[in-house]
GUMI-141050 format. One record per residue (C-alpha): y, x, z. Coordinates in steps of 0.5 Angstrom, whole numbers, plus 500, padded with zeros to 3 digits. Each point is the difference from the previous one (the first is absolute). Layout:
// residues N
YXZ
...
This chain:
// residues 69
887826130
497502494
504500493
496496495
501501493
500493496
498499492
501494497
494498496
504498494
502508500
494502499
496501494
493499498
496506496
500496494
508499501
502507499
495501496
503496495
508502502
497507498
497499494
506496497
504506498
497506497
504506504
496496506
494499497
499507499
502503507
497494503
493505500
503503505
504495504
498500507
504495503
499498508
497494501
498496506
493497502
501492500
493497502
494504495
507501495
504505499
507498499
507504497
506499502
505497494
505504503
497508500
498497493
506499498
503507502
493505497
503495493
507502500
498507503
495501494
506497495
504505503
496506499
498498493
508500497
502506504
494504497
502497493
508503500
């Protein structure tokens, strides 16, 4: 038996959508230049995880108060 890993589609977000979740924040839209966030191929688009978002965000933040104090 082979193990699937299964995604639901509600938790993946269009280039556009990450896009505008980057570029909301300043300290985001700054780093995002350089982001590179996995991603998965659904049909001719590329998709990204909410999830993986979510996490590069919170380690950026992180990363940016740590190197302020």
């Amino acid at each position: 038996m082979v193990a699937t890993q299964t995604t639901d589609l509600g938790d993946l977000l269009s280039s556009d959508e990450v896009m505008n979740r980057l570029l909301s924040n300043p300290r985001l839209r700054r780093r995002a230049v350089l982001c590179v966030l996995p991603a998965v191929r659904a049909g001719l688009e590329w998709r990204f995880r909410r999830r993986d978002l979510e996490e590069w965000i919170q380690v950026q933040l992180e990363s940016r108060l740590s190197s302020t104090s």
